[in-house]
C-alpha positions in Angstrom: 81.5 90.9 6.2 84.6 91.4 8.4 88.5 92.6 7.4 91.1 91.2 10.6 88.0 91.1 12.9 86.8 94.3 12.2 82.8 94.9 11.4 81.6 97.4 8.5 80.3 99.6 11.3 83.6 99.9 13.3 85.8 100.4 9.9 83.7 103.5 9.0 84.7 104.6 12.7 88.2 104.6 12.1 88.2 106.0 9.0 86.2 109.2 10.1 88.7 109.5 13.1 91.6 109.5 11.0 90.3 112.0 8.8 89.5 114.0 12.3 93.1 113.4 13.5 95.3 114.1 10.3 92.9 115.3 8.2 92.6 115.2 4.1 96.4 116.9 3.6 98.8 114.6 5.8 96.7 111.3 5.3 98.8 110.1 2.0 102.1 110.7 4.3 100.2 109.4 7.5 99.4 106.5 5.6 103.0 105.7 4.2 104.3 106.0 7.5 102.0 104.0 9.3 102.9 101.0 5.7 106.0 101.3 6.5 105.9 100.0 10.5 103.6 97.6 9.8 106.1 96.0 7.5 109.0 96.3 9.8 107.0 94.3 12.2 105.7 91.5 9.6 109.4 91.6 8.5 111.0 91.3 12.0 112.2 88.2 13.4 110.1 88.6 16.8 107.1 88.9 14.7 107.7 85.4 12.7 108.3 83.8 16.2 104.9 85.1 17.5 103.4 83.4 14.5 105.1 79.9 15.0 104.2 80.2 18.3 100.7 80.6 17.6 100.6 78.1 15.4 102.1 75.5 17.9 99.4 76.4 20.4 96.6 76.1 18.1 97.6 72.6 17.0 98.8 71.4 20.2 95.7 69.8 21.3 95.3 68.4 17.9 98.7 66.8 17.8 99.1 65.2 21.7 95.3 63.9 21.0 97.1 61.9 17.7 100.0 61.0 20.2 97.6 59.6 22.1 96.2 57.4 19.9 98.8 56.2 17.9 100.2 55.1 21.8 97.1 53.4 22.2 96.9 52.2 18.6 100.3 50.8 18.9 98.8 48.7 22.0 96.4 47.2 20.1 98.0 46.5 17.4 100.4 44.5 19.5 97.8 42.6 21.0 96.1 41.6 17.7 99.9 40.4 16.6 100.2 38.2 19.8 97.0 36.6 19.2 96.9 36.1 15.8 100.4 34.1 16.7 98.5 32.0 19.0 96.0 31.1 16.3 98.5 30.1 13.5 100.3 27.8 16.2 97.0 26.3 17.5 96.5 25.8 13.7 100.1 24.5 12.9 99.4 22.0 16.0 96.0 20.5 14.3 96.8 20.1 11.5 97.4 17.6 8.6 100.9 17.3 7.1 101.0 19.4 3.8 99.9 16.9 0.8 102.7 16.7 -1.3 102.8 19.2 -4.3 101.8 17.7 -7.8 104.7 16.0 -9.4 106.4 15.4 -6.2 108.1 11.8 -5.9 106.0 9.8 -3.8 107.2 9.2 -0.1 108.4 5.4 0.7 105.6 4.0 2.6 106.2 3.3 6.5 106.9 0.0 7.3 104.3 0.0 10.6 101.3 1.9 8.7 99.1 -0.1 7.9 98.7 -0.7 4.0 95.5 -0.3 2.0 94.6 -3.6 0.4 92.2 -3.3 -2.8 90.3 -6.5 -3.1 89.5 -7.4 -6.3 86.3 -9.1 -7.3 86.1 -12.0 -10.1 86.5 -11.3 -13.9 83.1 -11.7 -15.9 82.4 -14.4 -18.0 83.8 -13.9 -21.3 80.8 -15.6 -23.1 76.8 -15.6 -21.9 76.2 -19.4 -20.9 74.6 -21.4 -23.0 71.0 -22.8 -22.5 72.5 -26.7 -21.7 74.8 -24.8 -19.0 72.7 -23.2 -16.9 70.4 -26.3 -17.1 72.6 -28.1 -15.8 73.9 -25.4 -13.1 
């Protein structure tokens, strides 16, 4: 287990030194005064800076890598635009006209197309022949 970087084995270290150096009396006041500097520095304004720019130079290499792709994805993507253009006009050009939509008017047929003629085939007899007809057929 480590506190700020510091192992169980040094922390025991510094404890026993600071014992040696101020020893049991003056470590409550040694202690307070020590508090107190620390949190002017947290506090202080140089301190915060130091922290932002820390931060900014641990994600730096993070953040120009994303640069870098969103560049490169902004490439692509521009290509894959261009070409799907290409593709819906190569498929506007092949094409069929659009039927028309159901309950549209019919369109008024072009004079030079040729017309579709349904031929139609005879009507069937209305009555089976009798046995004298087909005799005589």
């Amino acid at each position: 287990m480590e506190i700020l970087g510091i192992g169980p084995q040094e922390l025991l270290l510094i404890i026993i030194l600071v014992l040696i150096l101020f020893g049991p009396n003056d470590l409550q006041k040694t202690g307070r005064l020590i508090g107190k500097w620390l949190r002017q520095i947290v506090m202080s304004d140089g301190w915060k800076l130091f922290q932002q720019t820390s931060r900014e130079i641990q994600t730096l290499p993070n953040r120009l890598m994303r640069e870098a792709q969103f560049d490169e994805l902004k490439n692509v993507g521009n290509e894959i635009k261009g070409d799907l253009k290409q593709t819906a006009d190569a498929v506007r050009e092949n094409t069929r006209p659009p039927l028309p939509a159901w309950g549209d008017p019919p369109k008024p047929a072009d004079p030079a197309a040729p017309q579709n003629v349904i031929l139609s085939s005879p009507p069937p007899p209305s009555t089976p022949p009798s046995a004298d007809e087909e005799k005589n057929a």
